[in-house]
mmCIF file of the N, C-alpha and C atoms, coordinates in Angstrom:
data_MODEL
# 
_entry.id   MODEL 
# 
loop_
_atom_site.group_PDB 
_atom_site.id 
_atom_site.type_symbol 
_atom_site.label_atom_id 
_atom_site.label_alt_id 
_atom_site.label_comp_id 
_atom_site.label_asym_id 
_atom_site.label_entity_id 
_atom_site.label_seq_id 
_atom_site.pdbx_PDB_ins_code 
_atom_site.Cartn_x 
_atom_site.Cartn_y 
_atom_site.Cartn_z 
_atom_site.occupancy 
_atom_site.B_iso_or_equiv 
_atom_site.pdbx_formal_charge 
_atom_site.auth_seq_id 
_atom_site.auth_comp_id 
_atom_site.auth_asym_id 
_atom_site.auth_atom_id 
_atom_site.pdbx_PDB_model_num 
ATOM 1   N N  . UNK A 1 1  ? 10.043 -13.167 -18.092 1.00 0.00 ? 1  UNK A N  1 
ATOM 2   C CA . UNK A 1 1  ? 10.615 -12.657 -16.857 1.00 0.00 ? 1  UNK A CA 1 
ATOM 3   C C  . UNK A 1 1  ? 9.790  -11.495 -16.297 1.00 0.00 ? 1  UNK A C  1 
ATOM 4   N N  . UNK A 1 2  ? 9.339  -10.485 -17.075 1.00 0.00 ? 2  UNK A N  1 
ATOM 5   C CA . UNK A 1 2  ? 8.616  -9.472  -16.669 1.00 0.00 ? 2  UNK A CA 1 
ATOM 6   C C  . UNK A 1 2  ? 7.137  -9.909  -15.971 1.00 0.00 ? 2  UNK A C  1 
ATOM 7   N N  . UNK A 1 3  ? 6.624  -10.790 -16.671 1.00 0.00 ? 3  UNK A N  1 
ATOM 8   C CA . UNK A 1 3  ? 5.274  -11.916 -15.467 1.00 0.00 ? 3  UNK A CA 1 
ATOM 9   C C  . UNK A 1 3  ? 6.078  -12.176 -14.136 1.00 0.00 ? 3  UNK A C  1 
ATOM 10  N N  . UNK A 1 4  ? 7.115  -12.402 -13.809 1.00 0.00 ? 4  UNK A N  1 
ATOM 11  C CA . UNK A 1 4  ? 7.122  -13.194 -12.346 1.00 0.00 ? 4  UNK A CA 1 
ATOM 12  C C  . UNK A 1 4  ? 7.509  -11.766 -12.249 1.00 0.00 ? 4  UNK A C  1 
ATOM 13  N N  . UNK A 1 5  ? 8.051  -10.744 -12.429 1.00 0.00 ? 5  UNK A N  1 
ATOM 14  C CA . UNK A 1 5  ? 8.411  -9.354  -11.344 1.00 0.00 ? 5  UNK A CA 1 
ATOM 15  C C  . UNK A 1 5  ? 6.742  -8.809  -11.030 1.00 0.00 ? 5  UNK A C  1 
ATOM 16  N N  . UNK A 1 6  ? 5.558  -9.030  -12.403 1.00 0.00 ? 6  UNK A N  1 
ATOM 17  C CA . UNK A 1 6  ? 4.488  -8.328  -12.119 1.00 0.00 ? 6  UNK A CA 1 
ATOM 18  C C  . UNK A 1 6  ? 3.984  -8.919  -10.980 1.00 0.00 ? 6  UNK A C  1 
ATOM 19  N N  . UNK A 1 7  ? 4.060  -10.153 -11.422 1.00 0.00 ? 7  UNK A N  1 
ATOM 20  C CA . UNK A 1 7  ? 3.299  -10.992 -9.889  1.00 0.00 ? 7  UNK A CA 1 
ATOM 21  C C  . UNK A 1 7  ? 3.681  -11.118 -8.572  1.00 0.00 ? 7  UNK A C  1 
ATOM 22  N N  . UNK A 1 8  ? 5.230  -10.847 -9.004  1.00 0.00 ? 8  UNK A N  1 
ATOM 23  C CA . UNK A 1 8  ? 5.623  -10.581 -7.295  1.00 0.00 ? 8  UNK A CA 1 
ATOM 24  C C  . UNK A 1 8  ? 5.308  -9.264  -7.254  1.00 0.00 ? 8  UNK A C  1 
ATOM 25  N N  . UNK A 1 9  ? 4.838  -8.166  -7.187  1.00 0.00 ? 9  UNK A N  1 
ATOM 26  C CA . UNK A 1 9  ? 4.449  -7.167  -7.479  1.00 0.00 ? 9  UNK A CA 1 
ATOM 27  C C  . UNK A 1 9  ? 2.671  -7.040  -6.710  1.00 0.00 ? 9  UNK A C  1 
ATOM 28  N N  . UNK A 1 10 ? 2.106  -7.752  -7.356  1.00 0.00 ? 10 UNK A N  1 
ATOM 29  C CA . UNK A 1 10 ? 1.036  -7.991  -6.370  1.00 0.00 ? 10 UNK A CA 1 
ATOM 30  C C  . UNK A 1 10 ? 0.980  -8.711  -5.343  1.00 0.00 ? 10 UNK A C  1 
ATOM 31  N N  . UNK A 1 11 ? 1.732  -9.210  -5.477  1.00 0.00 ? 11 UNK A N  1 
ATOM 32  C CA . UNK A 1 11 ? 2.195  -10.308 -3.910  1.00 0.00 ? 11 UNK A CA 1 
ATOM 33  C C  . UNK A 1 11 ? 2.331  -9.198  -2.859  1.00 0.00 ? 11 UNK A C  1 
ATOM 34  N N  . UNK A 1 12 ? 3.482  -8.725  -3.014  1.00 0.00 ? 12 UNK A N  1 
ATOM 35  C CA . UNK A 1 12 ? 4.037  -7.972  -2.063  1.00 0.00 ? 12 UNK A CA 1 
ATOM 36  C C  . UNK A 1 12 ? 2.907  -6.603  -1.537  1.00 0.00 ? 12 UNK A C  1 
ATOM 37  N N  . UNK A 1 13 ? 2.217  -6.042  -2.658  1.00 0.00 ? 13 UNK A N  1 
ATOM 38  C CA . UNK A 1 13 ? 1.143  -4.894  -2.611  1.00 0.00 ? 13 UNK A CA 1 
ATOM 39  C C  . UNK A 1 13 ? 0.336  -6.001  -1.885  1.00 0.00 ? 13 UNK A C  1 
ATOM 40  N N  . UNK A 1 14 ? 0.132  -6.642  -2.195  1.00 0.00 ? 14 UNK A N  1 
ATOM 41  C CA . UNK A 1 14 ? -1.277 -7.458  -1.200  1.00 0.00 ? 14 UNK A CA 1 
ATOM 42  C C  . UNK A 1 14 ? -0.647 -7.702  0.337   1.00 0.00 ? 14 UNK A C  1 
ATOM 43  N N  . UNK A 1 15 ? 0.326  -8.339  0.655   1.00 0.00 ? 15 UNK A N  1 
ATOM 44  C CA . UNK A 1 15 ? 1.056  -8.265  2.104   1.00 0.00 ? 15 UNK A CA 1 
ATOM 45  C C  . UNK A 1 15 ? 0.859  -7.155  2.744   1.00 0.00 ? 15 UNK A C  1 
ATOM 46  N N  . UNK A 1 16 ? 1.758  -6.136  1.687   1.00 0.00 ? 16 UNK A N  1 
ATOM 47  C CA . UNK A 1 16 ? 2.061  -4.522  2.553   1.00 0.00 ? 16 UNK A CA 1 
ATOM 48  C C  . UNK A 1 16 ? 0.532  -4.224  2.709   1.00 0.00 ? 16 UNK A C  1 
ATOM 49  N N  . UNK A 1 17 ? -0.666 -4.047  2.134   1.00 0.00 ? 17 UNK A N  1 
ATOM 50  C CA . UNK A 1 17 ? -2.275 -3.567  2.112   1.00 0.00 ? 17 UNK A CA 1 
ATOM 51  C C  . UNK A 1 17 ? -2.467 -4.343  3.293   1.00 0.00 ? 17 UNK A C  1 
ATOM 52  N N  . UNK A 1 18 ? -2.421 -5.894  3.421   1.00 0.00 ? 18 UNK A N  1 
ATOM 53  C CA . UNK A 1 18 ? -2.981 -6.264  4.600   1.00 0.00 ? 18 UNK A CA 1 
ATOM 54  C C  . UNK A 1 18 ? -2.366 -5.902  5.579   1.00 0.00 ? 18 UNK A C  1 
ATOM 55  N N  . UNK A 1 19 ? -1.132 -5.436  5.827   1.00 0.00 ? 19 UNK A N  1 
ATOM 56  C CA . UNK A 1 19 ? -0.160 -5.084  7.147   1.00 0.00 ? 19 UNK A CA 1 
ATOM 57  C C  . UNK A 1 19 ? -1.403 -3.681  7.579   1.00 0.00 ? 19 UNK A C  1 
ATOM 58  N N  . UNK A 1 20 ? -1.061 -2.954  6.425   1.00 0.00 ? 20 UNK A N  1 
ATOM 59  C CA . UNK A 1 20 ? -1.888 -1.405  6.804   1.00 0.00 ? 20 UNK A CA 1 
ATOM 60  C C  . UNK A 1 20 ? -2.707 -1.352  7.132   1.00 0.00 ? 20 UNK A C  1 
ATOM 61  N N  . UNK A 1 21 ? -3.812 -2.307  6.648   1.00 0.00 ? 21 UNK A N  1 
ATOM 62  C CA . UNK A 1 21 ? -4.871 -2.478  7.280   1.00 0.00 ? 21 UNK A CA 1 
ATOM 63  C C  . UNK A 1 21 ? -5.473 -3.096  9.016   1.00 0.00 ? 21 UNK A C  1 
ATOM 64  N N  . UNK A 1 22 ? -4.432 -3.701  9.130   1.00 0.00 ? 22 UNK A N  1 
ATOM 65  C CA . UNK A 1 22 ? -4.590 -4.065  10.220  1.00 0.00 ? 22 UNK A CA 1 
ATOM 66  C C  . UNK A 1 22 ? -3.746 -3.363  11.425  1.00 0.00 ? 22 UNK A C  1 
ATOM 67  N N  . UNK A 1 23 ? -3.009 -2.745  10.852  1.00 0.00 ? 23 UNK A N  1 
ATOM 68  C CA . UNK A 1 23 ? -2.270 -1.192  11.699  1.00 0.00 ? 23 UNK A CA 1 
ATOM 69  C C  . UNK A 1 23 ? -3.606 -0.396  11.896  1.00 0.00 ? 23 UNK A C  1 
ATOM 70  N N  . UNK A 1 24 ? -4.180 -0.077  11.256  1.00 0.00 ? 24 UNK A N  1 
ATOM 71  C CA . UNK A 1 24 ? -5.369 0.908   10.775  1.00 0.00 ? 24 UNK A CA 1 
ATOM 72  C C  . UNK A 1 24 ? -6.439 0.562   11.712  1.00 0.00 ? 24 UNK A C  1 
ATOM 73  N N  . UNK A 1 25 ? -6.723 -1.020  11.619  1.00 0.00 ? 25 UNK A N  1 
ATOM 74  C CA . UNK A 1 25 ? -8.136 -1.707  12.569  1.00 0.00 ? 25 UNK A CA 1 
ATOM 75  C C  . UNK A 1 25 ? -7.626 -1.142  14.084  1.00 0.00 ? 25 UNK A C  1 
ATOM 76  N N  . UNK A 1 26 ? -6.270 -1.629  14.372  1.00 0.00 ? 26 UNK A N  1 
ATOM 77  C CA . UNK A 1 26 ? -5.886 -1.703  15.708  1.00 0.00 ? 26 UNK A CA 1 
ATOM 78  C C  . UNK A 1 26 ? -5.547 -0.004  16.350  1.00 0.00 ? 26 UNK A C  1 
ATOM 79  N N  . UNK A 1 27 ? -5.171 0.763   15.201  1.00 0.00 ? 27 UNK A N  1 
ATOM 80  C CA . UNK A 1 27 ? -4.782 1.912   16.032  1.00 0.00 ? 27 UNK A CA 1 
ATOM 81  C C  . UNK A 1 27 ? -5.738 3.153   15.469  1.00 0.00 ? 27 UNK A C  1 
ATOM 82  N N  . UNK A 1 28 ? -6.191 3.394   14.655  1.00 0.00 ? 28 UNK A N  1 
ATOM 83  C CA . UNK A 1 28 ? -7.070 4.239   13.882  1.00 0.00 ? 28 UNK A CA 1 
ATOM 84  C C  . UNK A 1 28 ? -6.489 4.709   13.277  1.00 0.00 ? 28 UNK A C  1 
ATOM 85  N N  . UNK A 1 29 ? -7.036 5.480   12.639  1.00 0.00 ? 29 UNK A N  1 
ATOM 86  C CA . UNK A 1 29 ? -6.251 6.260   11.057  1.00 0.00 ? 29 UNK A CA 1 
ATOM 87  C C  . UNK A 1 29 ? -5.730 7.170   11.328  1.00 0.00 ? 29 UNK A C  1 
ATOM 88  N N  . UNK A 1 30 ? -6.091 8.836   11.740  1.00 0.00 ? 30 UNK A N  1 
ATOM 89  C CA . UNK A 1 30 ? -5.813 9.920   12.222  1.00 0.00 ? 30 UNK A CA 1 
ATOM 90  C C  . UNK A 1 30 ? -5.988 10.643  12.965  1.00 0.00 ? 30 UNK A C  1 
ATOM 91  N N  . UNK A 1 31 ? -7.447 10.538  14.074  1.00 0.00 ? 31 UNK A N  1 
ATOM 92  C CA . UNK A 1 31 ? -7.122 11.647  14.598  1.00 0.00 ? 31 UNK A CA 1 
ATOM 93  C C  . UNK A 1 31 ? -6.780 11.677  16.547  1.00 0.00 ? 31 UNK A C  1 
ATOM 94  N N  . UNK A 1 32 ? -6.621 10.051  16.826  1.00 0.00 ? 32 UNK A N  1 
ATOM 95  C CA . UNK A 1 32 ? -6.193 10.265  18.004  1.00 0.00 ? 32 UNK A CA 1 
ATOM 96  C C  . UNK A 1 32 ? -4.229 10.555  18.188  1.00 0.00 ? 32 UNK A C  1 
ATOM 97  N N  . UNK A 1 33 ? -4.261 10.444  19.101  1.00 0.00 ? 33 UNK A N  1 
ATOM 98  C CA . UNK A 1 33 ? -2.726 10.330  19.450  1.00 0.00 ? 33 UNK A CA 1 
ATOM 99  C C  . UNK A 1 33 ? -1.508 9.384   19.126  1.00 0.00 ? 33 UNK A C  1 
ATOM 100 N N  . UNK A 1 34 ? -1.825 7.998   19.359  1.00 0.00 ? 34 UNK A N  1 
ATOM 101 C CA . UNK A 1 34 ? -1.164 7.026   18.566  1.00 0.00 ? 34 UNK A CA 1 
ATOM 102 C C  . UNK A 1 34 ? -1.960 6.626   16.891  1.00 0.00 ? 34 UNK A C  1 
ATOM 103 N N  . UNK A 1 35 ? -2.438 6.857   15.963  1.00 0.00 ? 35 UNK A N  1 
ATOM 104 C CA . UNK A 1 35 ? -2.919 6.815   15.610  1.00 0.00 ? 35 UNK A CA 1 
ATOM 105 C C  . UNK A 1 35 ? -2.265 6.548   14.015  1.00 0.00 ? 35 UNK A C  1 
ATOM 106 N N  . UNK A 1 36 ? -2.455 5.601   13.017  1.00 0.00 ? 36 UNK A N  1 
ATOM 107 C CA . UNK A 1 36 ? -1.645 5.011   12.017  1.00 0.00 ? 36 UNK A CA 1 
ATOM 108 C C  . UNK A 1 36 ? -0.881 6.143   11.630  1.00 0.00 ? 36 UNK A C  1 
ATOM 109 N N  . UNK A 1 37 ? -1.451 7.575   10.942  1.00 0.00 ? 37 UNK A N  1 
ATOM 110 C CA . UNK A 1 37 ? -0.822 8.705   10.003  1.00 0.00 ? 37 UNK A CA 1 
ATOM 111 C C  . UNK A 1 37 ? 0.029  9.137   11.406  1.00 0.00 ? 37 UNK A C  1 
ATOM 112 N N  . UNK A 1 38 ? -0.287 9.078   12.452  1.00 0.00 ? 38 UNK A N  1 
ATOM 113 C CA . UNK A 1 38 ? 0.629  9.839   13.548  1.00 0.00 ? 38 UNK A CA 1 
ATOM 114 C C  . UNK A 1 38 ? 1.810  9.526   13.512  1.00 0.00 ? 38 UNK A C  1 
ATOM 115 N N  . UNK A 1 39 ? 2.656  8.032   12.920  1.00 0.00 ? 39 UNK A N  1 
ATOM 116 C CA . UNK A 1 39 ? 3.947  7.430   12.963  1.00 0.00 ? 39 UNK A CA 1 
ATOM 117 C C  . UNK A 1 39 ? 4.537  8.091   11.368  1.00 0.00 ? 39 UNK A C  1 
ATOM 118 N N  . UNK A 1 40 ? 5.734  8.695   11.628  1.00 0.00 ? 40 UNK A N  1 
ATOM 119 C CA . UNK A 1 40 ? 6.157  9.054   9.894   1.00 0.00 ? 40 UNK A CA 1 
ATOM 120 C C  . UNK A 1 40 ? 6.429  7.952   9.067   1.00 0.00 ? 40 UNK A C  1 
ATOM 121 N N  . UNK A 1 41 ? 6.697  6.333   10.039  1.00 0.00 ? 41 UNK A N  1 
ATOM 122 C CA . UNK A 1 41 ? 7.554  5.614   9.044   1.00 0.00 ? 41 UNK A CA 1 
ATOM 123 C C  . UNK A 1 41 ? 6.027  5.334   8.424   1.00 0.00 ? 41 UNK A C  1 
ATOM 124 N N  . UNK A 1 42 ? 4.869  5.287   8.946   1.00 0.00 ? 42 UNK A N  1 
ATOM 125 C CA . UNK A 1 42 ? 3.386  4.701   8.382   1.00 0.00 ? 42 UNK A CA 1 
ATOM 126 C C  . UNK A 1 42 ? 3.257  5.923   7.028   1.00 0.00 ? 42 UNK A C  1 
ATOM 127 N N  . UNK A 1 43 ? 3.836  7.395   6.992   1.00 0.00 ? 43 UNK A N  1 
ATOM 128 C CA . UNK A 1 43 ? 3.590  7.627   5.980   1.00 0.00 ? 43 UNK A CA 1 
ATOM 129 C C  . UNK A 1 43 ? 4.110  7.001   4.766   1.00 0.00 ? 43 UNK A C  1 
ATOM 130 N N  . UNK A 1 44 ? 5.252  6.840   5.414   1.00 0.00 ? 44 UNK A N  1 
ATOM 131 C CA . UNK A 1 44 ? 6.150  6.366   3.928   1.00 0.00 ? 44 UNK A CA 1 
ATOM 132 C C  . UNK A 1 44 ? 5.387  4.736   3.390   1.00 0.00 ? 44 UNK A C  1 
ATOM 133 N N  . UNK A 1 45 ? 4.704  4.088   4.448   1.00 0.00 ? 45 UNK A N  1 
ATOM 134 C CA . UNK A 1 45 ? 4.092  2.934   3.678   1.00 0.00 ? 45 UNK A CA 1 
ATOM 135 C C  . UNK A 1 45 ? 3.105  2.758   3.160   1.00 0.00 ? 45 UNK A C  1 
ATOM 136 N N  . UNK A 1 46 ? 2.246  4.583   3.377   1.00 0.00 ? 46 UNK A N  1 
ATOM 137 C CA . UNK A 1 46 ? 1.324  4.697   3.149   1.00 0.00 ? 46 UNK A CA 1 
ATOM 138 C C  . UNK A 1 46 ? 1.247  5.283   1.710   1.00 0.00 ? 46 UNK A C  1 
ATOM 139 N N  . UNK A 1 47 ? 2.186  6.081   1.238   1.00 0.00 ? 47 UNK A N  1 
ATOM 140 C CA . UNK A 1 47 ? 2.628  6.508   0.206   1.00 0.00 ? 47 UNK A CA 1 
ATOM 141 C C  . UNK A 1 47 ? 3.176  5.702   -1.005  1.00 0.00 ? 47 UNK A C  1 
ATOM 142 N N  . UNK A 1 48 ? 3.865  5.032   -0.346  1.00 0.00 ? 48 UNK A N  1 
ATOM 143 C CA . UNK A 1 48 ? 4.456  3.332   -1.596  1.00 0.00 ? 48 UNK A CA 1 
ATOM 144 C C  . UNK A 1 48 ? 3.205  2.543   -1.710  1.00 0.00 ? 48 UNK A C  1 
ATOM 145 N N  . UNK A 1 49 ? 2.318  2.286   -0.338  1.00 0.00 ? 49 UNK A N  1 
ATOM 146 C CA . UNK A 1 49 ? 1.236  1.426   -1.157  1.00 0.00 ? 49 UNK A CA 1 
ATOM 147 C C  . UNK A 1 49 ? -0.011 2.183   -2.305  1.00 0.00 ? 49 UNK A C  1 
ATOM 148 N N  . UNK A 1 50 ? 0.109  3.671   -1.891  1.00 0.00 ? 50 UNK A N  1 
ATOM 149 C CA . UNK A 1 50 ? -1.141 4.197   -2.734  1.00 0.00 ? 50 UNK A CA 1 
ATOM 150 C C  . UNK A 1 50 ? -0.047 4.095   -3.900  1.00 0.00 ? 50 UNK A C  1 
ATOM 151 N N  . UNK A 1 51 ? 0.954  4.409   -4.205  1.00 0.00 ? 51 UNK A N  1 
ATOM 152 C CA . UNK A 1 51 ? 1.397  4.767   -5.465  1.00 0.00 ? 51 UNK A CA 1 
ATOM 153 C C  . UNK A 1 51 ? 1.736  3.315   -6.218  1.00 0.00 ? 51 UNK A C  1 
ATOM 154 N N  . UNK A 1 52 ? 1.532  2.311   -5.146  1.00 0.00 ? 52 UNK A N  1 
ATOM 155 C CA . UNK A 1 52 ? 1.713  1.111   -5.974  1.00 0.00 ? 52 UNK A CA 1 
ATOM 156 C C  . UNK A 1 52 ? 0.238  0.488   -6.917  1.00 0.00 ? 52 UNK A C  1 
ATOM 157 N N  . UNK A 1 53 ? -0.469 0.789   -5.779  1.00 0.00 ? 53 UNK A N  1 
ATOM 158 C CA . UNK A 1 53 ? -2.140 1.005   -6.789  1.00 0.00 ? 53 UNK A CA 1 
ATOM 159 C C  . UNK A 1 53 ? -2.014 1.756   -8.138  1.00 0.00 ? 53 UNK A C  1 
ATOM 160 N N  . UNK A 1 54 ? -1.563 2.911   -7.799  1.00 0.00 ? 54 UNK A N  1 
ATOM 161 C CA . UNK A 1 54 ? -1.690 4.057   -8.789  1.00 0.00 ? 54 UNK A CA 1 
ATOM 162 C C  . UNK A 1 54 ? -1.033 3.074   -10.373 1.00 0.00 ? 54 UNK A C  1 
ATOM 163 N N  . UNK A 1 55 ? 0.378  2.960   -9.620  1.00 0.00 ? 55 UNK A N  1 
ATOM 164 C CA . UNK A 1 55 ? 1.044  2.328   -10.808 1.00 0.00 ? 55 UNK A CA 1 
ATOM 165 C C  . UNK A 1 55 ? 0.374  1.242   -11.027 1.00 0.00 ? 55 UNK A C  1 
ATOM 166 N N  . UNK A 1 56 ? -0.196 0.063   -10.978 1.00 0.00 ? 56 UNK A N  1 
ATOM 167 C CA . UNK A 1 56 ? -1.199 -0.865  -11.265 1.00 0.00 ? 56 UNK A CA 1 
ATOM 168 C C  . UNK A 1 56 ? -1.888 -0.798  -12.049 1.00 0.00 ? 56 UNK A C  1 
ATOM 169 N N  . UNK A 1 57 ? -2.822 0.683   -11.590 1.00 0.00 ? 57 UNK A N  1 
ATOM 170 C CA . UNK A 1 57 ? -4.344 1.173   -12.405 1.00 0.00 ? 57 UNK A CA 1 
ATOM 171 C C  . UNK A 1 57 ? -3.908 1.582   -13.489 1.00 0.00 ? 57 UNK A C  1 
ATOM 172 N N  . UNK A 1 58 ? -2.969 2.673   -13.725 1.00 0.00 ? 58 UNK A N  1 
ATOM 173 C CA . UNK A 1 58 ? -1.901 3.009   -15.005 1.00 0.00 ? 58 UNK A CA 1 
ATOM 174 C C  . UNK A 1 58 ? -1.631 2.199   -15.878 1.00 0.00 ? 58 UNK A C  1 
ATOM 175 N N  . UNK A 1 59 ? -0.658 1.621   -15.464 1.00 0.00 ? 59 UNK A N  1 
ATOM 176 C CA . UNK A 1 59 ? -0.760 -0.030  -16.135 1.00 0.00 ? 59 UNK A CA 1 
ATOM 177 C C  . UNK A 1 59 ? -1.688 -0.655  -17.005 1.00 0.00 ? 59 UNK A C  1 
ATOM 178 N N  . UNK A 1 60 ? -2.391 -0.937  -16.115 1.00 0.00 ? 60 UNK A N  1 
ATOM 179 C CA . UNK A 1 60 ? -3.937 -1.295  -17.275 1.00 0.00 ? 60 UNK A CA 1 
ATOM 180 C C  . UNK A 1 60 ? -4.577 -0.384  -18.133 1.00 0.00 ? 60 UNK A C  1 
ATOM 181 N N  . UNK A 1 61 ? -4.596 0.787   -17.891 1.00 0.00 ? 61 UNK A N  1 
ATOM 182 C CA . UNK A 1 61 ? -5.062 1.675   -18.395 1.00 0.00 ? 61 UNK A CA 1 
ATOM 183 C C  . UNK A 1 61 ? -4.364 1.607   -20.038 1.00 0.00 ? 61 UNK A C  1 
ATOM 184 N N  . UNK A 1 62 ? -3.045 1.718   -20.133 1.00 0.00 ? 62 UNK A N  1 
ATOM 185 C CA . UNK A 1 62 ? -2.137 1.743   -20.685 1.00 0.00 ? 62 UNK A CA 1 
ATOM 186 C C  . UNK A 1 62 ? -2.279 0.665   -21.575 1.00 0.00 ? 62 UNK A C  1 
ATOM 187 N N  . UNK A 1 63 ? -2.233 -0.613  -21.512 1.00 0.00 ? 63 UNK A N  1 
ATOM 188 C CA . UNK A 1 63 ? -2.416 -1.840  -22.093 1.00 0.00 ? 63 UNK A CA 1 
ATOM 189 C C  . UNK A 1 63 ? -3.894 -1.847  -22.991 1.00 0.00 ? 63 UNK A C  1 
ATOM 190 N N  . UNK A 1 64 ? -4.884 -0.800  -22.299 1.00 0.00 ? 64 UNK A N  1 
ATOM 191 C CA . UNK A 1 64 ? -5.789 -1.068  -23.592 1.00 0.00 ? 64 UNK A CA 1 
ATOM 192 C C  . UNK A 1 64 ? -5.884 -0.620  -25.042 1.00 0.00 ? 64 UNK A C  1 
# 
């Protein structure tokens, strides 16, 4: 059971990464006016996806 939560796990980190990224292509990152970091809800997805990396890299780290 813990394999299908990991893998949906990268599923979902891979969706949410490509969403951001393409928020990111279309509006830029920071320093104009509309700009991805300029929206608060973009922090909060910006924050769950780095920390979902984080927890990932941990992870493995951990397992060796």
């Amino acid at each position: 059971m813990s394999e299908a939560i990991e893998e949906a796990e990268y599923v979902f980190l891979a969706i949410y990464s490509i969403e951001m990224w393409i928020k990111i292509i279309a509006k830029g990152f920071a320093l104009n006016k509309y700009t991805y970091l300029r929206n608060p809800w973009n922090w909060l997805d910006f924050v769950v996806i780095t920390s979902g990396y984080a927890t990932i890299g941990l992870g493995k780290k951990q397992r060796r």
